[in-house]
SEDRENMAR-382670 format. One record per residue: residue in three letters; x, y, z of N, C-alpha, C in turn. Coordinates in steps of 0.02 Angstrom, whole numbers, padded with zeros to 5 digits, always signed. Layout:
! residues N
ALAXYZXYZXYZ ...
This chain:
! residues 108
UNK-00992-01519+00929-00934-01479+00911-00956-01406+00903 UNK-00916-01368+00901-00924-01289+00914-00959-01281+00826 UNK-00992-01231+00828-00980-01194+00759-00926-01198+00725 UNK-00915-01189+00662-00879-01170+00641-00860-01086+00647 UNK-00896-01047+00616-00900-00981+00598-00867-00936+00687 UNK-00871-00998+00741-00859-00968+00807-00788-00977+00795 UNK-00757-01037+00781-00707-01057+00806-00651-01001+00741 UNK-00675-00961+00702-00637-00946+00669-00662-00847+00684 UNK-00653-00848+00745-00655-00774+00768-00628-00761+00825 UNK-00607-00696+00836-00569-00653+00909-00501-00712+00903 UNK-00478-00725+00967-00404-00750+00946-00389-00812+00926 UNK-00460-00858+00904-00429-00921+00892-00428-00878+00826 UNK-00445-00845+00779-00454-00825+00717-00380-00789+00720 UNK-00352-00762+00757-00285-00722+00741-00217-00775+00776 UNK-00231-00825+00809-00190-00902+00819-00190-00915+00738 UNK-00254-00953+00707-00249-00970+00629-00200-00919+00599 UNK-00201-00886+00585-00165-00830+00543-00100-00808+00591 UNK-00085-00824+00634+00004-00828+00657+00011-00917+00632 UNK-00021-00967+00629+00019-01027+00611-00003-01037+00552 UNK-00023-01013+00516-00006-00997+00434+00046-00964+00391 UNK+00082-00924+00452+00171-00922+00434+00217-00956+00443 UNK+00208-00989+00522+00256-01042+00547+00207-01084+00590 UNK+00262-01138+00650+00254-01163+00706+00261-01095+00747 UNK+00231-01118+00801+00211-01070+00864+00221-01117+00936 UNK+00250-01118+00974+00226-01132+01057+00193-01071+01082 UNK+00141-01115+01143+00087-01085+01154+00120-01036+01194 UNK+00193-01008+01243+00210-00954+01256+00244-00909+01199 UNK+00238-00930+01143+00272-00863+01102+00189-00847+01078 UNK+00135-00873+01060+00088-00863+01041+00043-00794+01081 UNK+00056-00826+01147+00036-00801+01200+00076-00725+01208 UNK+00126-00701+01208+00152-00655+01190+00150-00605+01127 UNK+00149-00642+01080+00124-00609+01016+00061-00562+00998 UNK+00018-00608+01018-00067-00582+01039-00072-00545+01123 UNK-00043-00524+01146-00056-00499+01218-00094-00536+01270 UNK-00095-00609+01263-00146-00635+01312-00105-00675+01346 UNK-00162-00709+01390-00118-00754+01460-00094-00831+01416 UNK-00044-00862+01455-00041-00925+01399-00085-00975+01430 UNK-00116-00977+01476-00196-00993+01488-00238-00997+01432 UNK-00253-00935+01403-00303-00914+01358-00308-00950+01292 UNK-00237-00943+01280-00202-00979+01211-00207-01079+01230 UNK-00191-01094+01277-00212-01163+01289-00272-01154+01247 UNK-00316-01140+01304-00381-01154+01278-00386-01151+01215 UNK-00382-01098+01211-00411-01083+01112-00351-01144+01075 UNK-00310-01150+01103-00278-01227+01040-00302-01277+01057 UNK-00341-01293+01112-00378-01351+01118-00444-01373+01064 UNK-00455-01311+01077-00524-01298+01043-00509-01302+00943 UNK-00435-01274+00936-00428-01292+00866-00428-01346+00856 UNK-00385-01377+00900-00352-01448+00890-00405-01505+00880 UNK-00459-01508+00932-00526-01522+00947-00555-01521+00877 UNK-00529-01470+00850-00581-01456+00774-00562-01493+00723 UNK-00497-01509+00733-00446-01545+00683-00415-01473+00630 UNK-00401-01438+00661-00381-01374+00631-00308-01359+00612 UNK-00301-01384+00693-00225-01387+00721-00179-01449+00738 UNK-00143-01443+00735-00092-01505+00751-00054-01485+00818 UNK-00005-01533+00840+00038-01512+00897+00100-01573+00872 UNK+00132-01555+00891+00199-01597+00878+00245-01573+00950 UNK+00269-01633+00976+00333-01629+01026+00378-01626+01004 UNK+00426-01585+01031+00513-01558+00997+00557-01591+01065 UNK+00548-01620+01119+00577-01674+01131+00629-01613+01170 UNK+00625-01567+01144+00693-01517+01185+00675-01514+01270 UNK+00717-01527+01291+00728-01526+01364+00778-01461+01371 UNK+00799-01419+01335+00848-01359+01338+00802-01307+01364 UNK+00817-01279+01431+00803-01206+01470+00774-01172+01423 UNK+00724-01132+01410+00695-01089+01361+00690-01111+01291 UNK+00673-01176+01280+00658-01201+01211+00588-01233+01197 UNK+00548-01227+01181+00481-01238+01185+00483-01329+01177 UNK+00442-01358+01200+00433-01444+01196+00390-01455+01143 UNK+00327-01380+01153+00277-01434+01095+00271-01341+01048 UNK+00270-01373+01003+00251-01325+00923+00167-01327+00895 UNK+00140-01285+00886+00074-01295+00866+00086-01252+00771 UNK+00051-01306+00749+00039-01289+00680+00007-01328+00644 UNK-00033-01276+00593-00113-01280+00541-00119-01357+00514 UNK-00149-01380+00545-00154-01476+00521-00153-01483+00438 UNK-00174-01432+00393-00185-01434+00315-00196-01374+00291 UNK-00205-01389+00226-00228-01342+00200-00319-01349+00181 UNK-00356-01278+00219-00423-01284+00239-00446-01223+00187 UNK-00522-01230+00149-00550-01170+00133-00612-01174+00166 UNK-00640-01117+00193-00691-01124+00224-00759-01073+00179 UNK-00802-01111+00131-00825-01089+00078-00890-01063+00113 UNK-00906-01011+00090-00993-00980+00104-00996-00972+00027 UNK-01063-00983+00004-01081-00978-00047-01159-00951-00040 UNK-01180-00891-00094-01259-00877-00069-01271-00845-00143 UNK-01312-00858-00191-01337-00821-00227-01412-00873-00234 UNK-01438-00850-00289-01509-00873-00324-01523-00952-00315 UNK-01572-00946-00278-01583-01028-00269-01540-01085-00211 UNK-01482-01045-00190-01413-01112-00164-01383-01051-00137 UNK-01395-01100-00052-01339-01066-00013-01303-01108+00023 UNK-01233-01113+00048-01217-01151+00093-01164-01146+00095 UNK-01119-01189+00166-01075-01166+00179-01026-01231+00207 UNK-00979-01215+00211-00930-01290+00203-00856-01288+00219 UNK-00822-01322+00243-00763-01308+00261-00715-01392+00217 UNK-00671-01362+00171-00663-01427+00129-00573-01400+00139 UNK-00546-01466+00133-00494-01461+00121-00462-01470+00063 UNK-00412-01430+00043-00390-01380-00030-00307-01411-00048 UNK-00300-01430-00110-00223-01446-00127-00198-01364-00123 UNK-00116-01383-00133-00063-01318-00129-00099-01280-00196 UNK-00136-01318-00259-00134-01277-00322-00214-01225-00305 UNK-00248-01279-00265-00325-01241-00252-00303-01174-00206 UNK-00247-01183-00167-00222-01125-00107-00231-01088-00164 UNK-00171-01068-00211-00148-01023-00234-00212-01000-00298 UNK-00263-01024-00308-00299-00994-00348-00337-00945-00305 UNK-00351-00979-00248-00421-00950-00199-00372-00902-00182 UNK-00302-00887-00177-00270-00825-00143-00283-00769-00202 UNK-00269-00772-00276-00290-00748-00321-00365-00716-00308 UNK-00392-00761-00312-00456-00722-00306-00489-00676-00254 UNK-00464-00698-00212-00460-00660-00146-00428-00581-00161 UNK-00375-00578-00198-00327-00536-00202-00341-00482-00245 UNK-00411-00515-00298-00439-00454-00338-00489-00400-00320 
């Protein structure tokens, strides 16, 4: 499996942070970020691959309505830790109450 620290840079890193507001299909994604919807495949494969991402079918058969939606499989913290003695690094998954502390802290 890829790195981690890879898979969370250039546009799979700015994909994460558009489906941390909503669902996305891979042509509005692809528009949003300026790239081909080629590009964006890939890089949601590669989330999805990670267990990062989800995909869900919307079953719509309507002219200009997207079929499949991509959005954030959970809620993920991806921890580096380094001082005296202990370093390491970890990607754990976080309840809604752990979100909102780590956004706090983040925020100071």
């Amino acid at each position: 499996m890829m790195e981690l620290e890879t898979l969370l840079t250039g546009t799979k890193w700015e994909i994460i942070q558009l489906l941390a507001s909503k669902s996305y299909a891979p042509l509005e994604l692809s528009k949003k970020l300026d790239t081909t919807i080629a590009n964006i495949s890939q890089q949601l494969r590669l989330l999805q691959t990670a267990g990062l991402v989800k995909k869900k079918k919307t079953g719509s058969a309507k002219p200009g309505k997207p079929r499949t939606l991509f959005s954030l499989s959970d809620n993920y913290a991806f921890i580096t830790v380094f001082s005296k003695n202990f370093a390491e690094k970890k990607l754990i998954k976080i309840s809604k109450r752990q979100k909102e502390v780590l956004k706090q802290l983040i925020k100071e």
